[in-house]
C-alpha positions in Angstrom: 19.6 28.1 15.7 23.1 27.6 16.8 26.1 25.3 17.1 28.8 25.4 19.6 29.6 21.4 19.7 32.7 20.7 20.1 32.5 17.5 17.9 34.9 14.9 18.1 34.1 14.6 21.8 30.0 15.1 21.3 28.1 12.9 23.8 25.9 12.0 20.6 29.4 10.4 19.2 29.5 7.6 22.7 28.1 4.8 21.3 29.0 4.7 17.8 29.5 1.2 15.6 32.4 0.7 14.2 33.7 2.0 10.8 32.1 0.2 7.8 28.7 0.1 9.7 25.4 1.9 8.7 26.5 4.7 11.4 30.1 5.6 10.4 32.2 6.6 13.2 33.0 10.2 14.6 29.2 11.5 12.9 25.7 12.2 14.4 23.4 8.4 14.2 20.8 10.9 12.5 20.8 12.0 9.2 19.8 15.4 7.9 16.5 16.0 5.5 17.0 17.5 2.2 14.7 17.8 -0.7 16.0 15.4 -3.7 18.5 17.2 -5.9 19.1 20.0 -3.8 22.1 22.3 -4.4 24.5 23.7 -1.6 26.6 26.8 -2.2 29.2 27.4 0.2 31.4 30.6 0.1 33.8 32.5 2.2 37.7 33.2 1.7 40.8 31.1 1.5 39.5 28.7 4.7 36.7 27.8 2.4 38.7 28.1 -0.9 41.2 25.5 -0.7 42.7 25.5 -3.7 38.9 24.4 -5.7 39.6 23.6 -9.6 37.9 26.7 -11.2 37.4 24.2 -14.1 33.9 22.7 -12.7 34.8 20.0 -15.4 37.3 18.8 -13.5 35.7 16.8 -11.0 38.8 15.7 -9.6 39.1 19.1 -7.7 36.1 21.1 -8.2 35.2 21.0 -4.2 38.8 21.8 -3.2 39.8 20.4 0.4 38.1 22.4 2.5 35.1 21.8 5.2 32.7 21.7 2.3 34.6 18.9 0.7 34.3 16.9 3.8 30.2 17.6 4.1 29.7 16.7 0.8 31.3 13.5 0.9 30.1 12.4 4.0 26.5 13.3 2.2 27.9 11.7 -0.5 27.9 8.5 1.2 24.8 8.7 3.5 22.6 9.8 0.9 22.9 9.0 -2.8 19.9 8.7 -3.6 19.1 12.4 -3.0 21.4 13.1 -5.9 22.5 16.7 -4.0 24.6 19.1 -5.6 27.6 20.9 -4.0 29.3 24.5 -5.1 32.6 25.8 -3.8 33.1 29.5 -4.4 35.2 30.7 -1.9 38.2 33.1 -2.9 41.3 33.5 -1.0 41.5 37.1 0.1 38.4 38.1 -0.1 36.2 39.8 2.5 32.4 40.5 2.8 32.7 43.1 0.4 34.8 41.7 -2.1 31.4 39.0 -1.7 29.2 41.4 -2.3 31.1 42.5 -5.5 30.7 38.9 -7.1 27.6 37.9 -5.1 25.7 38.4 -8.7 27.8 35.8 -10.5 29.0 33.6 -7.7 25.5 33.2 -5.4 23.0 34.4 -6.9 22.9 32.9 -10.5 23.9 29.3 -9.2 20.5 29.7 -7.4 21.3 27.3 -4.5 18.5 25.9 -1.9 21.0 26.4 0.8 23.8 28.9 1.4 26.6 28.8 3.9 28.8 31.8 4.3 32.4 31.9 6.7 34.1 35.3 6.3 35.7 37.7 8.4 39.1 36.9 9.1 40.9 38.9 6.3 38.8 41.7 7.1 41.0 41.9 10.5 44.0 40.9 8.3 44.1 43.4 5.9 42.3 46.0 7.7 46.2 47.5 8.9 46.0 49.5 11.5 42.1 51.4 10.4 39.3 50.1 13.0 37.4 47.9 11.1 33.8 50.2 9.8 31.9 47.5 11.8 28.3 49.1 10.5 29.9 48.6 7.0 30.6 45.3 7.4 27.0 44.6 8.8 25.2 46.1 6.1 27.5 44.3 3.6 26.6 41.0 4.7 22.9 41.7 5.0 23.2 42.9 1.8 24.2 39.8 0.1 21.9 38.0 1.9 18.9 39.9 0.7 19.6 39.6 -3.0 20.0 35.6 -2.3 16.8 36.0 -0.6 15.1 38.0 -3.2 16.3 35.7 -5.8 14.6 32.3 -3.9 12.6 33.1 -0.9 13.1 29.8 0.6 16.6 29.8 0.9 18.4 28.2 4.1 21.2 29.6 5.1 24.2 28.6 7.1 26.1 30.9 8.9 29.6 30.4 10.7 31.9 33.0 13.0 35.1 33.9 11.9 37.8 32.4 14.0 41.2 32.9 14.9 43.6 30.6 17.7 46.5 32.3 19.2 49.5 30.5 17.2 52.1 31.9 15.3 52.0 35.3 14.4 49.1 36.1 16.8 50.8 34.3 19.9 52.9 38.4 21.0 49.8 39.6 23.2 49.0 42.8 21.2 48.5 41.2 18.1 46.3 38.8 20.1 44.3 41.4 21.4 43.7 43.0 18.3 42.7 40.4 16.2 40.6 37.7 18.8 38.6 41.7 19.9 37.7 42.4 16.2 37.1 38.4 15.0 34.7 38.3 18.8 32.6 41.5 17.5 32.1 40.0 13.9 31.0 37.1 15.5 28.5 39.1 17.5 27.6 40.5 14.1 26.9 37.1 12.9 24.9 35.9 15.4 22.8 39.0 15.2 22.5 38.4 11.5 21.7 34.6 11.6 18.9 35.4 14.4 17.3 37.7 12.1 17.5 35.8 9.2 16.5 32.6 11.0 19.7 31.3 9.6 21.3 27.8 11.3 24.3 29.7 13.1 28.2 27.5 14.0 29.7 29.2 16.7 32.8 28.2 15.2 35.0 30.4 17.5 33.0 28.7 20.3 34.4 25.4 18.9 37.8 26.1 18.0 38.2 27.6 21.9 36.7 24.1 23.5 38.7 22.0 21.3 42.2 23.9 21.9 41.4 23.7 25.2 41.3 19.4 25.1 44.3 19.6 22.7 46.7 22.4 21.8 45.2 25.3 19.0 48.4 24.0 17.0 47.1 20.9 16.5 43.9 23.1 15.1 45.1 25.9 13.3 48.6 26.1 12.4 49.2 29.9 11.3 46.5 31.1 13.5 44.1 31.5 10.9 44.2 28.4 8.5 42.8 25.0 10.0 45.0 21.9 9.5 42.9 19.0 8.0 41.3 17.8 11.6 40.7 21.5 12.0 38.5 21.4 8.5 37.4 18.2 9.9 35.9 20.1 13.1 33.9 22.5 11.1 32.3 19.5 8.8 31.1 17.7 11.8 29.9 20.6 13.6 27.8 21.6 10.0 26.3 18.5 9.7 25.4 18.5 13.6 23.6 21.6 13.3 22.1 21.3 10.2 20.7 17.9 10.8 19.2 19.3 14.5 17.4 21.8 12.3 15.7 19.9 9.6 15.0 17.3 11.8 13.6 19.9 14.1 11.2 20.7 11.2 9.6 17.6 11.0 
């Protein structure tokens, strides 16, 4: 199950209403289908992170500003009555095995019905100048998934590619090729992984590509790494796009 829509520009998008009708303008005219009450748990690094309040009482900031803020609102709005919950555990920094270090306290005790993992990038970041142990970072990742999986067998999982855009620091050419070869074999990883664990997969390289390509990656990304809000925006509407195509699919 993959993504790779670039979504502002989605064909399914043409003939919206306008803003303040049933249909809200810039999302899919279908709605995904989710079991009443059920809980979402989205982690990752900093892209994800956000700056979420660590003090879940705090519900001014407990979701951050990230992609996952923007999912749950929109969910928020379009179904209430479902009464879903949403978890924001991302940590800046972190790779997949600094995941798999907290993947007891941070995944698999908050038990959620759906799981949706972005990492990667700061495994290219702070990997120097070592090659990346690409089998490590495979059997990380699996890893974490089984214990989610062993923990609630039903689980659906969302999986998204590490991305990079050539801004900034990785506009000199060397650098480029460095990091956009590493962050395309994770990705291969990734969509390896999310085939065999029949997990909705965002080509979210795929995306970021089509959509620098309309505009300027500046106008995505600004350090090369960090989406700008529209950029956060672009992931949002691509999860909900795939996501809804699945459990629709479903029946």
């Amino acid at each position: 199950m993959s993504s790779g829509t670039f979504g502002f520009v989605s064909s399914s998008l043409a003939n919206q209403s306008k803003f303040g009708s049933q249909n809200q303008m810039g999302y899919h005219n279908q709605r995904p289908k989710f079991k009443a009450g059920a809980r979402f748990l989205f982690q990752g690094d900093s892209i994800t992170d956000m700056q979420w309040g660590r003090n879940q009482q705090d519900r001014n900031h407990y979701l951050g500003h990230s992609y996952c803020f923007l999912i749950a609102s929109r969910l928020g709005v379009d179904m209430p009555k479902a009464k879903l919950e949403f978890f924001n555990r991302g940590i800046s920094g972190n790779k997949v095995s600094d995941l798999r270090k907290r993947w007891q306290k941070d995944a698999v005790d908050i038990n959620p019905d759906w799981l949706s993992i972005l990492i990667g990038v700061n495994d290219v970041s702070r990997g120097g100048a070592k090659t990346l142990n690409f089998n490590k970072w495979e059997e990380d990742y699996r890893f974490i998934l089984d214990r989610s999986q062993a923990k609630n067998p039903n689980i659906r999982i969302v999986l998204l590619d590490p991305f990079v855009l050539q801004v900034a620091r990785l506009s000199v050419d060397e650098v480029w090729r460095h990091w956009r070869g590493t962050i395309d074999q994770l990705g291969e990883i990734v969509e390896r992984i999310a085939t065999d664990y029949g997990a909705v997969h965002i080509q979210t390289q795929k995306i970021f590509d089509q959509a620098a390509q309309k505009v300027s990656p500046p106008h995505w990304i600004w350090d090369g790494v960090h989406p700008l809000p529209q950029g956060h925006e672009l992931i949002a509407r691509n999860w909900l796009q795939a996501v809804t195509k699945a459990t629709n699919k479903e029946g």
